[in-house]
DRENDO-1510 file (C-alpha; in Angstrom, 1 decimal, always signed):
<recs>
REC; n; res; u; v; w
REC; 1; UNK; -1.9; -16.9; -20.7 .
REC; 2; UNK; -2.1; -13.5; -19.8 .
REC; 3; UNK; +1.1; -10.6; -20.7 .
REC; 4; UNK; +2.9; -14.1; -21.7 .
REC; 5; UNK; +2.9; -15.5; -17.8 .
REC; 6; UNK; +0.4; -19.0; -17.0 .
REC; 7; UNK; -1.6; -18.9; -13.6 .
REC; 8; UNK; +0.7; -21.5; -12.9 .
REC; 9; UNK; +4.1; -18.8; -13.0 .
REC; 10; UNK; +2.2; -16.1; -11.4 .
REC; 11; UNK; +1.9; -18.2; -8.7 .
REC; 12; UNK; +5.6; -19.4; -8.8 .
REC; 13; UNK; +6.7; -16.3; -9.7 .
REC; 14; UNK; +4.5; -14.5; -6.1 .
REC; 15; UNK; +6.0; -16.5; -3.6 .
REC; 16; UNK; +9.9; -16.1; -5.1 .
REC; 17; UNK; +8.7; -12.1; -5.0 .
REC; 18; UNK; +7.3; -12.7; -1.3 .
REC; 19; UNK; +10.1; -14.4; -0.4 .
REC; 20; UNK; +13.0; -12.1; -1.8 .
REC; 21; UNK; +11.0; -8.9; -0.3 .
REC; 22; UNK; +10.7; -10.9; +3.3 .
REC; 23; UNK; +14.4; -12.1; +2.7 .
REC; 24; UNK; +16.2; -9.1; +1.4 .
REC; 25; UNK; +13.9; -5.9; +2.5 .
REC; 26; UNK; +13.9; -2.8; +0.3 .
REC; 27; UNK; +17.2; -2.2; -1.2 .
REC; 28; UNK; +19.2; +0.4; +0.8 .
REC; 29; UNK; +20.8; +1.7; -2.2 .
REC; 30; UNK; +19.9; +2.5; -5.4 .
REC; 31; UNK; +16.1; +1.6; -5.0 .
REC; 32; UNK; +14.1; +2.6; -8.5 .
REC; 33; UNK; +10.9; +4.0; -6.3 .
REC; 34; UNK; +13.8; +6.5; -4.6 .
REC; 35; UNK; +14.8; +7.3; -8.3 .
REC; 36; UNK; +11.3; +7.6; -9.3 .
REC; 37; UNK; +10.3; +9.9; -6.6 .
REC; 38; UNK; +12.8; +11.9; -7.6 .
REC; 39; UNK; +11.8; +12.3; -11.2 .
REC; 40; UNK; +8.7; +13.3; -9.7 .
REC; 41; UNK; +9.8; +15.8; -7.8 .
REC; 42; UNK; +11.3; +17.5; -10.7 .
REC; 43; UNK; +8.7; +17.4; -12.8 .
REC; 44; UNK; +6.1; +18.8; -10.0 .
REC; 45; UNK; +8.3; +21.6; -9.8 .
REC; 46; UNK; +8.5; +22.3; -13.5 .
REC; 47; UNK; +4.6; +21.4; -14.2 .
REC; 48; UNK; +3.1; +22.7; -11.1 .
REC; 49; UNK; +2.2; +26.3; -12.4 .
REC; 50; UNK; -0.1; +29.0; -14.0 .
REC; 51; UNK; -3.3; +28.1; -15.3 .
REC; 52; UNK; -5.1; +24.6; -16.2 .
REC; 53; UNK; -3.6; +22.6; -13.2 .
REC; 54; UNK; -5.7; +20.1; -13.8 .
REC; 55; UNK; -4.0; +19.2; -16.8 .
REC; 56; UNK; -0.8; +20.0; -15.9 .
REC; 57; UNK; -1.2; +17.3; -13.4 .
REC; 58; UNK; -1.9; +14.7; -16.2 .
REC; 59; UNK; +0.2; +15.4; -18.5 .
REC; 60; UNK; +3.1; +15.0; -15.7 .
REC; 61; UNK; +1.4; +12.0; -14.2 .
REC; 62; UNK; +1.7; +10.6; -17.8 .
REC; 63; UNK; +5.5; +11.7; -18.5 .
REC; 64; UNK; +6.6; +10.0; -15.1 .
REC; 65; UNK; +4.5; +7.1; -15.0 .
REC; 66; UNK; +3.9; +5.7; -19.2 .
REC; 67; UNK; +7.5; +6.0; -20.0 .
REC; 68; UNK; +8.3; +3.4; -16.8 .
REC; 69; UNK; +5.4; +0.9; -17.6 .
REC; 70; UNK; +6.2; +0.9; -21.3 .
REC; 71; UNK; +9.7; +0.1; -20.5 .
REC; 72; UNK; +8.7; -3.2; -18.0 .
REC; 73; UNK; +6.4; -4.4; -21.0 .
REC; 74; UNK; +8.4; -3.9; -23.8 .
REC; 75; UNK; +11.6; -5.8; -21.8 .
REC; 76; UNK; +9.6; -8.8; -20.5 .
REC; 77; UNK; +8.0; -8.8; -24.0 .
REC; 78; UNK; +11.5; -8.8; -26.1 .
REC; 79; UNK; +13.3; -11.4; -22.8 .
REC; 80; UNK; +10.3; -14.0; -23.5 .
REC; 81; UNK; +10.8; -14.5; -27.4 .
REC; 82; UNK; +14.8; -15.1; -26.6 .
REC; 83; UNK; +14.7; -16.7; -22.9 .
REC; 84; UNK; +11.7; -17.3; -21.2 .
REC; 85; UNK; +13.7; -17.5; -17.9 .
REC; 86; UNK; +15.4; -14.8; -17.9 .
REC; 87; UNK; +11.6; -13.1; -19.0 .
REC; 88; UNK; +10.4; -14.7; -15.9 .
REC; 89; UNK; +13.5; -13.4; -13.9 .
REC; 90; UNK; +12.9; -9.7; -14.8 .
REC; 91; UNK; +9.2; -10.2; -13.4 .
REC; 92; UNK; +9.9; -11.4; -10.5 .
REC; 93; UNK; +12.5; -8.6; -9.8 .
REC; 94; UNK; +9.9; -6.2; -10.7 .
REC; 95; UNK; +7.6; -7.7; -8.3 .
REC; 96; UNK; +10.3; -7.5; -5.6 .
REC; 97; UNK; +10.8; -3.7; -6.0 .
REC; 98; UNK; +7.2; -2.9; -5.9 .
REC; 99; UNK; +6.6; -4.9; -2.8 .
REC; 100; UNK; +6.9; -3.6; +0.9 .
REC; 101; UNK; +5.4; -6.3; +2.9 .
REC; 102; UNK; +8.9; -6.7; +5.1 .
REC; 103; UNK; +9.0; -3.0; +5.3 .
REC; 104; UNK; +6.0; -2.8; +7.1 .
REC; 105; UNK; +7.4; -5.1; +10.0 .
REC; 106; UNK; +10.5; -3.5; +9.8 .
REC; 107; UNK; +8.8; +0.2; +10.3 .
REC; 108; UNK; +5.6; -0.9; +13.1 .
REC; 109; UNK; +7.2; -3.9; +15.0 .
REC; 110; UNK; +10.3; -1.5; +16.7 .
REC; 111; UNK; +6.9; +1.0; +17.7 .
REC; 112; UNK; +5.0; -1.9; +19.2 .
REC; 113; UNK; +8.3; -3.1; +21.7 .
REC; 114; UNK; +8.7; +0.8; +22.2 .
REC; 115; UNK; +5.2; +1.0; +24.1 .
REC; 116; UNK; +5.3; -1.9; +25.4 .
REC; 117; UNK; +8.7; -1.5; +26.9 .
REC; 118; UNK; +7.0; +2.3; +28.0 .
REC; 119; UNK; +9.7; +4.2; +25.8 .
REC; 120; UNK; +6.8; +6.6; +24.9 .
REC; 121; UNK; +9.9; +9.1; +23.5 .
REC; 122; UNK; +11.0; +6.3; +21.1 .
REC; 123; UNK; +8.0; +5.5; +20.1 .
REC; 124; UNK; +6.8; +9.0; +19.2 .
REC; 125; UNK; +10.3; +9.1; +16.8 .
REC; 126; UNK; +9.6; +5.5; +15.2 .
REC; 127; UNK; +5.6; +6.5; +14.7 .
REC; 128; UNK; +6.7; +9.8; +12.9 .
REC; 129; UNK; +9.2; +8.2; +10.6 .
REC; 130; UNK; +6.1; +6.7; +8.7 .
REC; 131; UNK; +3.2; +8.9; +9.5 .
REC; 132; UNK; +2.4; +12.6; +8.0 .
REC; 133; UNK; +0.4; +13.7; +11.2 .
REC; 134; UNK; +2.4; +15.0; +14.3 .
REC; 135; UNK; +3.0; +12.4; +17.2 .
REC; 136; UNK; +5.6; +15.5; +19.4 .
REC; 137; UNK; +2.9; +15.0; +21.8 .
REC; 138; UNK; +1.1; +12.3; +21.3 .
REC; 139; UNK; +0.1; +9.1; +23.9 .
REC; 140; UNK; +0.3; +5.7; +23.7 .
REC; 141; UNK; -2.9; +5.0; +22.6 .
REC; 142; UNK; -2.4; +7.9; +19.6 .
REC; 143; UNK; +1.0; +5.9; +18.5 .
REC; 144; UNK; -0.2; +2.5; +18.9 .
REC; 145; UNK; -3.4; +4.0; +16.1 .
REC; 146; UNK; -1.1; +5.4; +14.0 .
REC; 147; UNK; +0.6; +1.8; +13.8 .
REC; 148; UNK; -2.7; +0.1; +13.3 .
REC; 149; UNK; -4.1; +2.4; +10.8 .
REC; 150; UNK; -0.3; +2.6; +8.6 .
REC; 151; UNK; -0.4; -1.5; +8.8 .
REC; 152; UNK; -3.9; -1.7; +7.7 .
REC; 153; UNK; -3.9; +0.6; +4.8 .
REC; 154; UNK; -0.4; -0.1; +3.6 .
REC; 155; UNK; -1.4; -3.6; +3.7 .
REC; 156; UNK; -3.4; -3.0; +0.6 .
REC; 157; UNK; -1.4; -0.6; -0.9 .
REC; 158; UNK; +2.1; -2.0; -0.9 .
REC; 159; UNK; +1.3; -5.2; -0.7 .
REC; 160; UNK; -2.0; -7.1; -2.0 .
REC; 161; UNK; -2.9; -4.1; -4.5 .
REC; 162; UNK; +0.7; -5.0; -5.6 .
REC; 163; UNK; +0.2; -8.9; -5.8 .
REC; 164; UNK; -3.0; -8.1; -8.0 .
REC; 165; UNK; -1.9; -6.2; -10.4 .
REC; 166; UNK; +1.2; -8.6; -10.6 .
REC; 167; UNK; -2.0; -11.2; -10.9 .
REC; 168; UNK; -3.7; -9.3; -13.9 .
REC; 169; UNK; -0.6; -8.3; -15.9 .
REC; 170; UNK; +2.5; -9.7; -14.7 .
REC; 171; UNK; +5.9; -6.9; -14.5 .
REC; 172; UNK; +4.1; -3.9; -16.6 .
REC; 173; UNK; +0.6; -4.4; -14.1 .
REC; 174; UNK; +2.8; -4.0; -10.9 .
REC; 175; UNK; +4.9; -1.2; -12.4 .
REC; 176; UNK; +1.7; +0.6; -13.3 .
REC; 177; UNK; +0.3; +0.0; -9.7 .
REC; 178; UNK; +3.3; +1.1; -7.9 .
REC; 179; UNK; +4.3; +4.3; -9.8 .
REC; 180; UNK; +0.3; +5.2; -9.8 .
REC; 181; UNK; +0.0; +4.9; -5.7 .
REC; 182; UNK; +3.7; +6.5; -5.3 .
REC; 183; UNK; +2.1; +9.7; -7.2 .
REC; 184; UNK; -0.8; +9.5; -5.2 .
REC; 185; UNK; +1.0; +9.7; -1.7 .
REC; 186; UNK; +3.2; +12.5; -3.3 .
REC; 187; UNK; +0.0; +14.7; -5.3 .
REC; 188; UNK; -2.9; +13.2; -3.9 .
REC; 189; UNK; -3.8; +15.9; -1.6 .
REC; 190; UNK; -6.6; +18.6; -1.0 .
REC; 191; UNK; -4.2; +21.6; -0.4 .
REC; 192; UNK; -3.4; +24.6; -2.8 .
REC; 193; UNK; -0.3; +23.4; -4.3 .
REC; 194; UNK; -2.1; +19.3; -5.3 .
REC; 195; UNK; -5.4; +20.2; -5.0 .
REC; 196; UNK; -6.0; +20.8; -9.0 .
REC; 197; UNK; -2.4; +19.2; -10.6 .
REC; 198; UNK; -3.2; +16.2; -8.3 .
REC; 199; UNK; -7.0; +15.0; -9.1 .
REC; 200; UNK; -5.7; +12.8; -12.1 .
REC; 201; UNK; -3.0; +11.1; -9.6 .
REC; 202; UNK; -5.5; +10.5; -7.4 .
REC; 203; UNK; -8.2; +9.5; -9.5 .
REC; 204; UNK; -5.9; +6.7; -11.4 .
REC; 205; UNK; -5.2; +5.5; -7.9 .
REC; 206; UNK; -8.7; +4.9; -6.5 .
REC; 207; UNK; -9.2; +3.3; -9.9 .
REC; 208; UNK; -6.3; +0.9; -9.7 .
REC; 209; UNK; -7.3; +0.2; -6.2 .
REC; 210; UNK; -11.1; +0.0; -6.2 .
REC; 211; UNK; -10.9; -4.2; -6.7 .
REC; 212; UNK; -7.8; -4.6; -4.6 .
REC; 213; UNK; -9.0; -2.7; -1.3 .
REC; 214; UNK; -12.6; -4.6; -1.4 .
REC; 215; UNK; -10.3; -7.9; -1.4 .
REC; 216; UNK; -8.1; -6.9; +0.7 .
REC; 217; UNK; -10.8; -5.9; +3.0 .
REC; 218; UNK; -12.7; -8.8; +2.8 .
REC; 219; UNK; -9.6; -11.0; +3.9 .
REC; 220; UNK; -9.2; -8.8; +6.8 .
REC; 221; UNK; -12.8; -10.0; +7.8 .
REC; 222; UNK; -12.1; -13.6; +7.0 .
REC; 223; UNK; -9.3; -13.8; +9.0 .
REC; 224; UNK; -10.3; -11.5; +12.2 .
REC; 225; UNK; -13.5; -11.2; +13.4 .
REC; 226; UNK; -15.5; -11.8; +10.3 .
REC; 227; UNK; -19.1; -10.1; +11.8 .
REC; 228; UNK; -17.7; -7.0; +13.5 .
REC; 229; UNK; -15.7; -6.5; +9.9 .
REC; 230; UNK; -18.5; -6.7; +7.7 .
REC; 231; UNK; -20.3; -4.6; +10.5 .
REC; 232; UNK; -17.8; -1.9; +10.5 .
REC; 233; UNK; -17.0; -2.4; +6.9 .
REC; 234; UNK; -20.7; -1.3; +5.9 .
REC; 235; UNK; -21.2; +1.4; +8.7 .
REC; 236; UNK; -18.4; +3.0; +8.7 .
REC; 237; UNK; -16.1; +3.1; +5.5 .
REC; 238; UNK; -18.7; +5.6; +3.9 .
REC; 239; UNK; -17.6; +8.0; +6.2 .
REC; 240; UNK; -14.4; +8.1; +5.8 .
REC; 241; UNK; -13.0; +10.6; +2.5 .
REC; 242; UNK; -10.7; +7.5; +0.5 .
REC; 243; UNK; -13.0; +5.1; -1.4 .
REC; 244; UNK; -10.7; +2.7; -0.7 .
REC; 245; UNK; -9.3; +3.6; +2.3 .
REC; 246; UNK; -12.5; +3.2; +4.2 .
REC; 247; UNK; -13.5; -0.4; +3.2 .
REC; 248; UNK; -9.6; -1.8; +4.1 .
REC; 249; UNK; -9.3; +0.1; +7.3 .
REC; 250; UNK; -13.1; -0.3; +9.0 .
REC; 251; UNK; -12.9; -3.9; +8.0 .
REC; 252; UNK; -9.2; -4.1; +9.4 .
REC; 253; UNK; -10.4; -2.4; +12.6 .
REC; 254; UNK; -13.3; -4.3; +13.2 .
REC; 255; UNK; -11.6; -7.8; +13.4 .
REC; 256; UNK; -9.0; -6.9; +15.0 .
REC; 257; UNK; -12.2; -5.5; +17.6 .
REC; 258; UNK; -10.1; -1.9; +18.2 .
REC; 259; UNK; -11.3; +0.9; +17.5 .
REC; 260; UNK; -9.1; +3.8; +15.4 .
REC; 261; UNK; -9.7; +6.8; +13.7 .
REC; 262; UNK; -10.8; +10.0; +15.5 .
REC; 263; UNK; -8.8; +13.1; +16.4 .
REC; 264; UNK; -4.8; +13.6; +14.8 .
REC; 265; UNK; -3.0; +16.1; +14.6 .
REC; 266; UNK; -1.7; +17.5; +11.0 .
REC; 267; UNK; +0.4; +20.4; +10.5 .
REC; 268; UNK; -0.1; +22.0; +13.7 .
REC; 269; UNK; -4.8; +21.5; +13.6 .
REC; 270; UNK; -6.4; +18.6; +15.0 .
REC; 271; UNK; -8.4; +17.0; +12.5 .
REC; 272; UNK; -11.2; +15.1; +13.6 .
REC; 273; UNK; -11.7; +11.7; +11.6 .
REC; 274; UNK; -14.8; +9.3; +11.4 .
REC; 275; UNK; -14.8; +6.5; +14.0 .
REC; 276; UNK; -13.3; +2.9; +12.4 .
REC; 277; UNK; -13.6; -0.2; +14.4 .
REC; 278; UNK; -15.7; -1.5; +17.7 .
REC; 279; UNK; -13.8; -2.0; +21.4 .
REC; 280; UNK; -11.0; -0.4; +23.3 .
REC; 281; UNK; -8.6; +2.0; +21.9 .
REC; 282; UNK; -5.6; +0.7; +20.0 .
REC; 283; UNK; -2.1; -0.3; +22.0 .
REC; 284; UNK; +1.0; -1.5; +21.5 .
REC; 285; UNK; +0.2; -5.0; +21.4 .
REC; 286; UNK; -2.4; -4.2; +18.8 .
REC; 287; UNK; +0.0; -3.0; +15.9 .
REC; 288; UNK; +1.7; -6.6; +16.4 .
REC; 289; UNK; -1.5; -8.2; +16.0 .
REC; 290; UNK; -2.3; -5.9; +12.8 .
REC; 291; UNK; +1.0; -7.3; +11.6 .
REC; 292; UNK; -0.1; -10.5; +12.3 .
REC; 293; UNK; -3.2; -9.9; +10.1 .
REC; 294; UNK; -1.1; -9.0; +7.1 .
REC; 295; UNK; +1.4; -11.3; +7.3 .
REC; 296; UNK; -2.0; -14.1; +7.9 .
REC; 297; UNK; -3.5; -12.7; +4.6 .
REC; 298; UNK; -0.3; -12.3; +2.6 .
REC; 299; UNK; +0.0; -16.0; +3.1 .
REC; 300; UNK; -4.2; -16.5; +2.0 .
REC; 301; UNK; -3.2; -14.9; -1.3 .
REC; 302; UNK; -0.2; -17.0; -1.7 .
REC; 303; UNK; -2.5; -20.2; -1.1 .
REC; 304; UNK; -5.4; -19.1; -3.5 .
REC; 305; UNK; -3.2; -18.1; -6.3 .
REC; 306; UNK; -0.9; -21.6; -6.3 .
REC; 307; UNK; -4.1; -23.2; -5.7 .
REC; 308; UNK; -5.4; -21.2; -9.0 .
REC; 309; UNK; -2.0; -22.2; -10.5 .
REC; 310; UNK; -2.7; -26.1; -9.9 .
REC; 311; UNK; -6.3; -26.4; -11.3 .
REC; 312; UNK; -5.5; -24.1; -14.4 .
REC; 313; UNK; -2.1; -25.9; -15.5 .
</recs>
């Protein structure tokens, strides 16, 4: 028993989460990582000044995040000594609101029928809804490697960094998970302004996501082209500047046999980016194929953990 929850309701309690994300989406409405972001946004703008950024940035990553996770323990905690299903309910719903699996279809599928249906002006508006670099002028091959490389990363980071920490500590562990990488997408970056007040964010996040991205990784290469993966994997991802990034996108590349990375375009400079992958650049069919890969190991962690749930009931 680990945080009150059996291997045998984790695994239960994964595939109604799965299911409810794949079912219902993200709620339009009144979604708690909207609220969150919000929160976080305020307290940036509040925190975000003077001297000793550094821990500034900790002291607001603690204020937004601690509060939240304390909450989703101290619920599921009080539910399960009055009504273990209604205990089991809430963790399931937390799961549900951290996950983004149908998300990812919802945002990379419409960009794949775009190229291949040649609406190149479509597909530039679809590509820049969910990435940060500028696609005004970009081509097919640029779009269809922004699709890959979104798919591939946020693979692991809304979806099977998500189903571990559900794995290791239930509501709280995906609460923790969720809030940390939302903070890291928002902070984590090398400019003036997040430089300094967003290290800790992005510290706690390649922490969280060190195990995650290595599995995550290694079912990419399981379930593509296993050789090329592990060949990529160990060539490549030490090049790139994420920890974790690198392992999950050089081993995604590589079995899906495309190559990504390179030059993109971010606020106005091209940025030239360390190789991922072997074979011809990315295209439109590719980012359904990459969805393919993610939906394939969604379904491999579903297996192993009710598997896991069996033998240890």
């Amino acid at each position: 028993m680990l945080f009150g929850l059996s291997c045998g309701a984790i695994a239960i309690l994964m595939l109604i989460g799965v299911l409810l994300d794949m079912r219902l989406g993200e709620a339009t409405r009144w979604h708690p990582l909207v609220g969150f972001g919000n929160l976080a946004i305020r307290i940036e703008k509040k925190l975000n000044t003077g001297e000793a950024r550094i821990a500034r940035g900790a002291l607001a990553w603690s204020l937004v995040v601690l509060p939240f996770v304390l909450l989703a323990w101290a619920l599921t905690f009080w539910l399960a000594q009055f009504d273990a299903l209604i205990a089991l309910g809430v963790h399931a719903l937390l799961l549900y609101f951290s996950l983004g699996l149908r998300s990812l279809r919802d945002h990379t599928l419409p960009i794949a029928h775009a190229l291949m249906d040649g609406d190149l002006s479509q597909a530039r508006l679809l590509t820049a809804r969910i990435v940060s670099r500028d696609t005004s002028q970009s081509e097919e091959a640029d779009l269809a490697k922004a699709g890959v490389e979104s798919l591939l990363e946020n693979g692991n980071d809304a979806v099977f960094g998500t189903l571990f920490w559900f794995a290791v500590a239930g509501g709280p562990g995906v609460v923790l998970f969720r809030l940390a990488n939302t903070l890291d997408a928002m902070w984590g970056y090398r400019t003036q302004r997040f430089n300094e007040f967003g290290r800790v964010a992005a510290r706690i996040d390649d922490v969280l996501n060190f195990i995650p991205a290595r599995l995550t990784a290694l079912s990419y290469a399981l379930l593509g082209n296993t050789k090329q993966a592990w060949q990529c994997w160990r060539a490549q991802a030490p090049a790139w500047s994420s920890p974790n990034a690198g392992p999950v996108m050089s081993a995604g590349a590589g079995a899906l046999g495309v190559s990504l990375g390179g030059a993109a375009i971010y606020d106005g400079e091209v940025e030239q980016r360390p190789p991922l992958g072997i074979g011809p650049l990315a295209a439109g069919k590719d980012i359904a194929r990459a969805w393919r890969l993610v939906r394939l190991t969604t379904a491999l962690w579903l297996v192993l953990i009710c598997v896991a749930g069996v033998v240890y009931a």
